[in-house]
Kinemage of the C-alpha trace (Angstrom):
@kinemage 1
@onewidth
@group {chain A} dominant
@subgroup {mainchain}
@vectorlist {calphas} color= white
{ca unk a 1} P 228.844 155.896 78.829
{ca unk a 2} L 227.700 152.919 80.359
{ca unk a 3} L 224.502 152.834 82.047
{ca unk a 4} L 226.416 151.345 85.690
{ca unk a 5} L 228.374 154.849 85.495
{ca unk a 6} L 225.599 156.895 85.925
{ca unk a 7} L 223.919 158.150 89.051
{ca unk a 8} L 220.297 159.147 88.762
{ca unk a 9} L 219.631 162.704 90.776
{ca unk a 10} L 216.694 161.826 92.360
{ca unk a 11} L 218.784 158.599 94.178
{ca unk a 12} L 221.042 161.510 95.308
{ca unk a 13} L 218.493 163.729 96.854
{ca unk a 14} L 216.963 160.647 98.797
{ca unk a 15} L 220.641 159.929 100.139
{ca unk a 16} L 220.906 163.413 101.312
{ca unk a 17} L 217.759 163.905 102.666
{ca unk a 18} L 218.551 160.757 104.479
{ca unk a 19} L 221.654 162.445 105.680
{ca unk a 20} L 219.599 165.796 106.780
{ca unk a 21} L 217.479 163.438 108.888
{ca unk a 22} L 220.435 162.043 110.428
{ca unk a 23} L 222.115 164.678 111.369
{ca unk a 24} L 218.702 166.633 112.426
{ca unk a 25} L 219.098 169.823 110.163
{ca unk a 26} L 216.982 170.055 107.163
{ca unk a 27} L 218.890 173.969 106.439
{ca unk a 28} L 219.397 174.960 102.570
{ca unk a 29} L 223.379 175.138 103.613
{ca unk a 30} L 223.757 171.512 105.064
{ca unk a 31} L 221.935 170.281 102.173
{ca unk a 32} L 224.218 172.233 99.869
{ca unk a 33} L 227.177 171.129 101.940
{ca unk a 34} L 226.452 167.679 101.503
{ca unk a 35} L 224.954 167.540 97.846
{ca unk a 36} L 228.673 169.685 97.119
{ca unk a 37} L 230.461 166.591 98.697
{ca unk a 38} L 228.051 163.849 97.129
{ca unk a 39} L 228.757 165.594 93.840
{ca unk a 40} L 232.967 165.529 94.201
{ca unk a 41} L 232.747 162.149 95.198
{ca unk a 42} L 230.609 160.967 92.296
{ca unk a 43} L 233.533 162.870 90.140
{ca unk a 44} L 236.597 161.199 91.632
{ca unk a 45} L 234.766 158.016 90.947
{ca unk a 46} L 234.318 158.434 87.555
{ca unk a 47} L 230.795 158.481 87.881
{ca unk a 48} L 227.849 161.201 86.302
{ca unk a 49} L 224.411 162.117 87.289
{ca unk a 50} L 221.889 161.445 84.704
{ca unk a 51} L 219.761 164.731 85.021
{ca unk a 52} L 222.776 166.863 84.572
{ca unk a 53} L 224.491 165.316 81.049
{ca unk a 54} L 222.463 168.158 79.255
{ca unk a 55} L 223.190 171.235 80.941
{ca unk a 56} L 219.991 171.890 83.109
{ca unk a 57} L 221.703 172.432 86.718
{ca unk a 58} L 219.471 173.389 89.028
{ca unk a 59} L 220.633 176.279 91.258
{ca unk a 60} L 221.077 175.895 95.273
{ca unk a 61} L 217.089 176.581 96.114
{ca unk a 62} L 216.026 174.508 93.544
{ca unk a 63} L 217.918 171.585 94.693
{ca unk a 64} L 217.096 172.394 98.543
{ca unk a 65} L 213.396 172.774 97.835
{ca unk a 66} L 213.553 168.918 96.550
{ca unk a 67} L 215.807 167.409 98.976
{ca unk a 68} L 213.160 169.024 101.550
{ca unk a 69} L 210.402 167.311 99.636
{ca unk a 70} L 212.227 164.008 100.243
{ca unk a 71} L 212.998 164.862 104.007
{ca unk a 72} L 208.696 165.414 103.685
{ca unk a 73} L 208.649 161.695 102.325
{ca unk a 74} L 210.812 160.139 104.733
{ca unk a 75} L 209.726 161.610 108.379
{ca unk a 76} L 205.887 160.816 106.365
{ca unk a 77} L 206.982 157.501 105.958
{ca unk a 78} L 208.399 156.695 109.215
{ca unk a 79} L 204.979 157.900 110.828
{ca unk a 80} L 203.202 156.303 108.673
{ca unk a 81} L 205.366 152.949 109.710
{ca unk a 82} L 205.086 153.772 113.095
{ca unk a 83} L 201.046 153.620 113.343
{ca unk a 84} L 201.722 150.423 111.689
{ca unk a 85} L 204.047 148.897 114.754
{ca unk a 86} L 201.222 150.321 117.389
{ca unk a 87} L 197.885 148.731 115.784
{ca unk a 88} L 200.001 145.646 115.320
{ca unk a 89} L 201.015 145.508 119.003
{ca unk a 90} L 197.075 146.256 120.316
């Protein structure tokens, strides 16, 4: 399969933790509710996810436990940013 078909998980996760901080709920079931729709979307479009050509689907928890380490990442980030803004403004 062409490499411009495939989706690489980890570009997932960062979308939906993106999402989780969006909508302001960082729950295992809104992360599975979105990762679900993420996931039918990819498959209408034709498209696969790397990680998961050889069978190793990681269960619900799994998958929550690393979309909450890229919610971690992003709120980290944006703080991070933040304390940039203020000791360029003084």
């Amino acid at each position: 399969m062409p490499k411009s078909k495939r989706i690489k998980l980890t570009d997932m996760r960062v979308a939906i933790a993106k999402e989780c901080v969006l909508y302001e709920d960082c729950s295992k079931e809104t992360i599975t509710r979105i990762t679900k729709a993420y996931l039918a979307q990819i498959k209408m479009d034709g498209r696969e996810v790397i990680d998961w050509r050889y069978g190793n689907i990681p269960t619900q928890t799994q998958n929550a436990t690393k979309v909450q380490f890229e919610i971690d990442k992003l709120k980290n980030e944006k703080t991070t940013n933040s304390r940039k803004f203020c000791k360029w403004m003084h």
